[in-house]
Every structure is written in C-alpha cells, then in structure tokens.
C-alpha positions in Angstrom: 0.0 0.0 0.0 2.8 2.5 1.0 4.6 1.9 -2.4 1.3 2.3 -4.5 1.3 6.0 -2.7 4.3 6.9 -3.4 3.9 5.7 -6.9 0.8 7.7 -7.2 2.1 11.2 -5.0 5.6 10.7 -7.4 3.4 10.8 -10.5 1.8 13.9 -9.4 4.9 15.0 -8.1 4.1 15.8 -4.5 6.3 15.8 -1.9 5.5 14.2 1.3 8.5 13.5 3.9 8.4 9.2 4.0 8.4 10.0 7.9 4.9 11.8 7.2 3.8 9.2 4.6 2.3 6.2 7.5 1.3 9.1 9.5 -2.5 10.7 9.7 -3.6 12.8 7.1 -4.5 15.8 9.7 -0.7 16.1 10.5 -0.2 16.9 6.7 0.0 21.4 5.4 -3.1 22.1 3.7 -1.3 22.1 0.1 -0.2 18.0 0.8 -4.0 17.2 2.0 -4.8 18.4 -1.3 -2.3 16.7 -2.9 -3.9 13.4 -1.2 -7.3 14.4 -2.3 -6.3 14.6 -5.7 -3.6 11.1 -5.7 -7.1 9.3 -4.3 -8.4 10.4 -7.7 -6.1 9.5 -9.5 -5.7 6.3 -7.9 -8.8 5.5 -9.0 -8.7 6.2 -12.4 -10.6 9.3 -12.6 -11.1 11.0 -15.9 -12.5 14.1 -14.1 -12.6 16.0 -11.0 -14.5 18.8 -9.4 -12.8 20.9 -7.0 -14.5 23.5 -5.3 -12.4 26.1 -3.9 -9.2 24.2 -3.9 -7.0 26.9 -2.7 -9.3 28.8 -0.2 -7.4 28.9 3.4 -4.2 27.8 1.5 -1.4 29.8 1.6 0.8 31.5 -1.2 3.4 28.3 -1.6 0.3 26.1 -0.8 -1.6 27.6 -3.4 1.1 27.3 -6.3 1.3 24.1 -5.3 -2.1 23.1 -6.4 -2.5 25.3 -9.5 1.1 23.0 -10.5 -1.2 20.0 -9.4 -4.2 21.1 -12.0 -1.6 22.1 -14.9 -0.3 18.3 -14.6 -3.9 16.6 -14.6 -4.5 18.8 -17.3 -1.3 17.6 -19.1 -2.6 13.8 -18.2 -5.6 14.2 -20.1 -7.9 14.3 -16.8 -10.5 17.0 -16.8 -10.9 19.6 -13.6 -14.0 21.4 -13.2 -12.4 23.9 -11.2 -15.1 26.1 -9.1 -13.4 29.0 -7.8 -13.8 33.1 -6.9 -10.1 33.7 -7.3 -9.9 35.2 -11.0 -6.3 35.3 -10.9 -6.6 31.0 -10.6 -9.3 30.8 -13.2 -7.5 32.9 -16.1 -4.0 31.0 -15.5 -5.7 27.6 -15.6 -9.1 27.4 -17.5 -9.8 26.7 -21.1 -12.9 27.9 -20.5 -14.7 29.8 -18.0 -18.7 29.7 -17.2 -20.1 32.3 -15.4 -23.0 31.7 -12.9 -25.2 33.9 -11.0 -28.2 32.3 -9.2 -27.6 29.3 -10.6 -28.1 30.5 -14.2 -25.5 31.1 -16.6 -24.2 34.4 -17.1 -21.7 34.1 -19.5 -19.6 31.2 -21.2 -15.8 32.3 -22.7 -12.7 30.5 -23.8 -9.9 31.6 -22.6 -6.9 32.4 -24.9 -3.3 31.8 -24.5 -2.1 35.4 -23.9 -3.4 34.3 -20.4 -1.0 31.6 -19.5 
C-alpha cells in the first residue's frame, strides 16, 4: 500500500516527507491534504474532477502548489471542473470559463493563451 502511494504522490509530483507518509492525514499542510485528495483520484482512475475552492485557506506556496497540481492533470488528459472566486486561478488555468449567477448562466468564454 505504501509503495502504491508513493507511486501515485511521485506521479503527481508531490512531496511528502516518508516520515509523514504512515502518519494521519491531519498532521499533513493544507497544500499535501490536497495533494492526497487529488492522488485518491487518480488512484482510482478518474477522468474528471471537481474541485471546489481548492485553494481557499491555503497559503501562497500552498496555493502554487495546487494550480502545479491542476496544470499536470491537465497535461494527463484528466478533466478539472475547477469552481473558484479567485480570477487570478481561473485565467491562469481554464480553457474555458462559465459564469453563474443564481444558478443560471451568465456568461460562457474560452480563454486564450495570452493568459497563460
């Protein structure tokens, strides 16, 4: 089981001390619980994943960490619904963007590469 992990963190390139690794998941910074959220995914073979505020209460490093974490899903071929107030995240990692406002759409865009 602990080499399947590693497998899976190495693939997504997160790093987790191997002194860390056995340990509980609430010992982990908020960027590596992430990180686990998204190698459980992945683990099981997940073609796409909806993450809702993935960098709220994160901080800076934390937060680069998991935009690095979407870029490489993305470069795997796995889709991210990424659901998110931050407009700085949106523009540097969507293709396209939906707008909703009360549940309605607002407005639909794709997003081109002058933003990345």
């Amino acid at each position: 089981m602990a080499q399947v992990a590693r497998e899976v963190l190495n693939r997504l390139d997160i790093v987790i001390p191997e002194r860390k690794l056995g340990g509980p998941v609430k010992m982990l910074s908020g960027g590596q619980r992430q990180g686990i959220a998204i190698g459980r995914a992945i683990y099981w073979n997940a073609l796409v994943l909806i993450m809702d505020e993935p960098t709220a209460a994160l901080g800076v490093p934390e937060q680069r960490k998991v935009m690095e974490l979407i870029r490489a899903l993305k470069a795997q071929s796995i889709s991210v619904l990424l659901i998110s107030h931050n407009l700085h995240d949106i523009f540097a990692i969507a293709d396209r963007i939906v707008v909703l406002r009360r549940g309605e759409v607002a407005g639909k865009r794709q997003v081109a590469n002058q933003w990345r």
